[in-house]
C-alpha positions as CSV (number, residue, x, y, z in Angstrom):
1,X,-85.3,219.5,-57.0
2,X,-82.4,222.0,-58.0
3,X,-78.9,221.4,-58.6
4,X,-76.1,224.1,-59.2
5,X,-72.6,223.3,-60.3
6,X,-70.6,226.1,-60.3
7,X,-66.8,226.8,-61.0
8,X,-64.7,230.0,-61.2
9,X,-62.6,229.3,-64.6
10,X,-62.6,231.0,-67.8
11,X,-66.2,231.7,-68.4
12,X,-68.1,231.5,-71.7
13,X,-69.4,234.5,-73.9
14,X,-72.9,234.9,-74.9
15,X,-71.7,234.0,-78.3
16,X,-70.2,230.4,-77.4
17,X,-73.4,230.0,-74.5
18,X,-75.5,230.1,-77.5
19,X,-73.8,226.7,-78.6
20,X,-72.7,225.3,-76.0
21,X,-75.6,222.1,-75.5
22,X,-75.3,221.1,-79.5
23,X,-73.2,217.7,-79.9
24,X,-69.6,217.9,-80.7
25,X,-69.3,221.7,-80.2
26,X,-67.3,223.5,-77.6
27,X,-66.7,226.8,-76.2
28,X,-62.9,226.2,-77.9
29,X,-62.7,224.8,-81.3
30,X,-59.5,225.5,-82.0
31,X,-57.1,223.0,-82.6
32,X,-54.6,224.1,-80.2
33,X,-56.9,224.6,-76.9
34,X,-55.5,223.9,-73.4
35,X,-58.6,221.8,-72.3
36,X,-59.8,218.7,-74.1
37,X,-63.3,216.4,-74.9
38,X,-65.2,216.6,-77.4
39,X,-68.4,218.5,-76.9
40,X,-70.9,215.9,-75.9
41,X,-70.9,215.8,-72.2
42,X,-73.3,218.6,-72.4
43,X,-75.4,217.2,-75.0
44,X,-75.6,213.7,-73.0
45,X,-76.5,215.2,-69.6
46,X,-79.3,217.4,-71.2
47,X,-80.2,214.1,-73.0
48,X,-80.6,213.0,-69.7
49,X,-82.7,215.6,-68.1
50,X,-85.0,215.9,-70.2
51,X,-85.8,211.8,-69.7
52,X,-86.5,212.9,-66.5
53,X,-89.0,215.9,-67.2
54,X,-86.4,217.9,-66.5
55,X,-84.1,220.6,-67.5
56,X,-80.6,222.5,-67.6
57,X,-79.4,226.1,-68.3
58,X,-76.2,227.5,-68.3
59,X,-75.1,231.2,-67.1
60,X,-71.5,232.8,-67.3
61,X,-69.6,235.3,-66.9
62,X,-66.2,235.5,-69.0
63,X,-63.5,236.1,-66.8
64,X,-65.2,234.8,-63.7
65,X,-66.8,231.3,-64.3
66,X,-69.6,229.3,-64.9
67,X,-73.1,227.9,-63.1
68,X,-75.0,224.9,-64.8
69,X,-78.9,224.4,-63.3
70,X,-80.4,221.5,-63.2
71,X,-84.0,221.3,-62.6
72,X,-86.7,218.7,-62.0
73,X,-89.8,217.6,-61.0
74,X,-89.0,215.1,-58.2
75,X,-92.9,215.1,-56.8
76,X,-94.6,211.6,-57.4
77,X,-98.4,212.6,-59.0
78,X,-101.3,211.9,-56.7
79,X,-103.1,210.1,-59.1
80,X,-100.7,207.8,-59.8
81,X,-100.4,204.8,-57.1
82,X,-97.5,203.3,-58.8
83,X,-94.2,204.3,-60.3
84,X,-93.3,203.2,-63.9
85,X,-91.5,200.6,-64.5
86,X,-88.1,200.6,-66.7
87,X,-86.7,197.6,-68.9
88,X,-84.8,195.7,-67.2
89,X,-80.9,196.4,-68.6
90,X,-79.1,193.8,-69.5
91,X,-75.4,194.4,-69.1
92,X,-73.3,194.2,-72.9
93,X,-70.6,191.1,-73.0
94,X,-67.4,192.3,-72.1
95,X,-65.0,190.9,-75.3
96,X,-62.3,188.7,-73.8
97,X,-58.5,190.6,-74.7
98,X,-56.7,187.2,-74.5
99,X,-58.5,186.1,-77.9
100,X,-56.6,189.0,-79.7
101,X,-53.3,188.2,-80.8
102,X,-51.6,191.3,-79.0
103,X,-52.9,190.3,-75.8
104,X,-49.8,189.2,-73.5
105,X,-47.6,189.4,-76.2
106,X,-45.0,192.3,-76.6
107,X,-45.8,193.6,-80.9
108,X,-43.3,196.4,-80.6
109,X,-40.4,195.5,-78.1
110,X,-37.5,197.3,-79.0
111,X,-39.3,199.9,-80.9
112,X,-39.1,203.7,-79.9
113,X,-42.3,205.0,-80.1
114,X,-42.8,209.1,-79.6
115,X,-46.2,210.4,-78.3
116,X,-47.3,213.9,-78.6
117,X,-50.1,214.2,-76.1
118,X,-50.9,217.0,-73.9
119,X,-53.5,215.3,-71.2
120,X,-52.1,213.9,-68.2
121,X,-54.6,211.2,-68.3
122,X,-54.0,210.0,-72.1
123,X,-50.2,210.1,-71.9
124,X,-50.3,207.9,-69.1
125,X,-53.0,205.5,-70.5
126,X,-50.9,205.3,-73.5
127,X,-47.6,204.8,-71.8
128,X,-49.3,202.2,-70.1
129,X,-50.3,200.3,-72.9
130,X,-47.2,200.9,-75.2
131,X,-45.0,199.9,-72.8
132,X,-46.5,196.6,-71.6
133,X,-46.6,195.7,-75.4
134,X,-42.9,196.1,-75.0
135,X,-42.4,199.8,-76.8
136,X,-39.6,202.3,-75.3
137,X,-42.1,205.8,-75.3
138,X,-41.0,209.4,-75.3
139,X,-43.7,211.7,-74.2
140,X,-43.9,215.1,-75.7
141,X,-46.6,217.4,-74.2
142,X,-47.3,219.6,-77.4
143,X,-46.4,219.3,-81.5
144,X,-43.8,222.0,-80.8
145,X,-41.7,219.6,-78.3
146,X,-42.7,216.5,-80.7
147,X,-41.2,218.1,-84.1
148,X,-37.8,219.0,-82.1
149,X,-37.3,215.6,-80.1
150,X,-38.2,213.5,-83.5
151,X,-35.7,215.6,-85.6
152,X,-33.2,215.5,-82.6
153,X,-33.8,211.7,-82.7
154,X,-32.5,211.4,-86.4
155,X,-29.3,213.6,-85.8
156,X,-28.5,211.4,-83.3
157,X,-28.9,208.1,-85.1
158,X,-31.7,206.9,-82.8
159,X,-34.9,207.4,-84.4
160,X,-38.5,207.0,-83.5
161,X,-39.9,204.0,-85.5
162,X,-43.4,205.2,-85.1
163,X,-45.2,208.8,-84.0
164,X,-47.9,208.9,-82.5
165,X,-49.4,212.3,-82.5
166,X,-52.8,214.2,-80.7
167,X,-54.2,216.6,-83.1
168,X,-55.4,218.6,-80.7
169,X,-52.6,219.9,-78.1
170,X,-51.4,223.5,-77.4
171,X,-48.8,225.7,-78.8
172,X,-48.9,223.8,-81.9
173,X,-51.5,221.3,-82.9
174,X,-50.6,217.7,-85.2
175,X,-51.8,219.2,-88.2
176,X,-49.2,222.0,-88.0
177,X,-46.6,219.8,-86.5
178,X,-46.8,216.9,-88.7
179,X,-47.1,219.3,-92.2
180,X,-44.2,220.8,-90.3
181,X,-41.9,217.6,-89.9
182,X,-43.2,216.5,-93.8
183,X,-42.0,219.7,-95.1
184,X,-38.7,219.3,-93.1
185,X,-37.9,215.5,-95.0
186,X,-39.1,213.6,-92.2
187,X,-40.4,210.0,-93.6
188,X,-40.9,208.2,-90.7
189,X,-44.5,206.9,-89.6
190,X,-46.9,209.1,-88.0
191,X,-50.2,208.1,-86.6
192,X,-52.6,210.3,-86.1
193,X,-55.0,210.1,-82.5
194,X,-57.9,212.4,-82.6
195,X,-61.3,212.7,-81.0
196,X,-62.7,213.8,-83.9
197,X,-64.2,210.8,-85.7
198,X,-66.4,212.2,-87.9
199,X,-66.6,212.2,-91.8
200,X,-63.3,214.1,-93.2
201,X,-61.5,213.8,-90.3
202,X,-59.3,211.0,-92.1
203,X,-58.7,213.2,-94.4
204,X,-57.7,216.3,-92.6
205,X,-55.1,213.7,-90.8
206,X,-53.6,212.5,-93.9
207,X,-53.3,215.7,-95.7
208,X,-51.5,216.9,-92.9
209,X,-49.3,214.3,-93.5
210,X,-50.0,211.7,-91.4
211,X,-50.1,207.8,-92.6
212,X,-52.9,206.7,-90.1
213,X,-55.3,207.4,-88.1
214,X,-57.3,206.3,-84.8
215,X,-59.7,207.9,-82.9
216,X,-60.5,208.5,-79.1
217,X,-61.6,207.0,-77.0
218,X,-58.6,204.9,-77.0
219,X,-58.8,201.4,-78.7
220,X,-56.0,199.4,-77.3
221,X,-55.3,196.9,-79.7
222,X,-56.3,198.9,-82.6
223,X,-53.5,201.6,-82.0
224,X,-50.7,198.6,-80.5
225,X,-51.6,196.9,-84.2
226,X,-51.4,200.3,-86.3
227,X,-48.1,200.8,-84.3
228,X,-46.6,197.3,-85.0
229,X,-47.7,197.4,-88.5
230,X,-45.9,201.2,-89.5
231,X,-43.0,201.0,-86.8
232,X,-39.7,201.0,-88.9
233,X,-41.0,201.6,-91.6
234,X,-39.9,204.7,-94.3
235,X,-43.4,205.9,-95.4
236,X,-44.2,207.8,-98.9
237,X,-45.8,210.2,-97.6
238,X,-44.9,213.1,-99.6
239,X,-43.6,216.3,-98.4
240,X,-46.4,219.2,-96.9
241,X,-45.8,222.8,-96.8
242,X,-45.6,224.3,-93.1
């Protein structure tokens, strides 16, 4: 049984091919890349295929697009009269929202809340929740936008109470736009959002100058409770060098 997915985008260079199936690694690394995730798709489907005695390779042309092949075995052995059996899976408990305190409530009405996303999908997933928890949001698609509409905010006496800011986005990344508003006076909360949740990453955010930090996927009540708890507030974050 033989599957080909193919697409004709960017393409991959031997170099990044090489790479391309370890976990959290991606043909982009950079912080300001146009496309997002976080490297493990690849890692999970070959997890996958291999459960199954089977396989998947990867050819590419840069410039002119990508296959994936995925191969397996689909023949049932003649020696074997019956097929195995699997565990039967037991679905996890779904955790009921209304038993957190944020559920139904409204945490940050009349707070102005700016979010520097650049994926269609997150900013409107984060609208979503921000504004049924009662926040007025500005969306700004890169840290470029975000460091001009949160200084333009100030001069017109209608600040932001709370930023939340992507690290990863185009043009300019969070790292570079929140050192960037630091090293311009700005004191006002920022939150870092990031997919990268490993060991260090905390760090990275709050040297940057950020004052918090959540990770993707999206925790809704976590980030509506960091937001409540820094919105309004002047941090003391001290000021980063651009």
């Amino acid at each position: 049984l033989r599957f080909e997915v193919r697409d004709t985008g960017l393409g991959i260079t031997p170099e990044q091919l090489a790479r391309l199936f370890q976990p959290f690694v991606q043909a982009d690394s950079s912080t300001t890349r146009k496309f997002g995730g976080t490297g493990l798709g690849l890692t999970i489907s070959l997890s996958i295929a291999k459960l199954l005695d089977g396989t998947i390779t990867a050819h590419s042309t840069p410039g002119k697009g990508s296959t994936f092949v995925f191969e397996m075995d689909a023949r049932i052995p003649a020696q074997s009269g019956t097929l195995r059996e699997l565990p039967a899976f037991a679905p996890p408990a779904v955790p009921n929202p209304a038993v957190h305190p944020a559920a139904g409530a409204r945490p940050l009405a009349g707070k102005r809340v700016l979010v520097a996303e650049d994926g269609p999908d997150n900013q409107r997933l984060l609208m979503h929740h921000l504004t049924r928890a009662g926040a007025d949001v500005t969306i700004a698609v890169n840290g470029a936008l975000a460091v001009t509409a949160a200084q333009d905010a100030e001069t017109q006496g209608r600040p932001f109470d709370v930023i939340i800011m992507d690290m990863q986005m185009p043009e300019l990344d969070g790292y570079s736009a929140s050192s960037l508003l630091r090293s311009r006076g700005y004191r006002r909360p920022i939150v870092a959002l990031t997919a990268h949740a490993m060991e260090g990453d905390r760090e990275r955010c709050t040297d940057a100058g950020c004052d918090d930090y959540q990770s993707k996927p999206i925790n809704k009540n976590a980030l509506i409770d960091a937001c409540a708890a820094w919105a309004g507030k002047t941090t003391g974050t001290p000021a980063k060098a651009a």
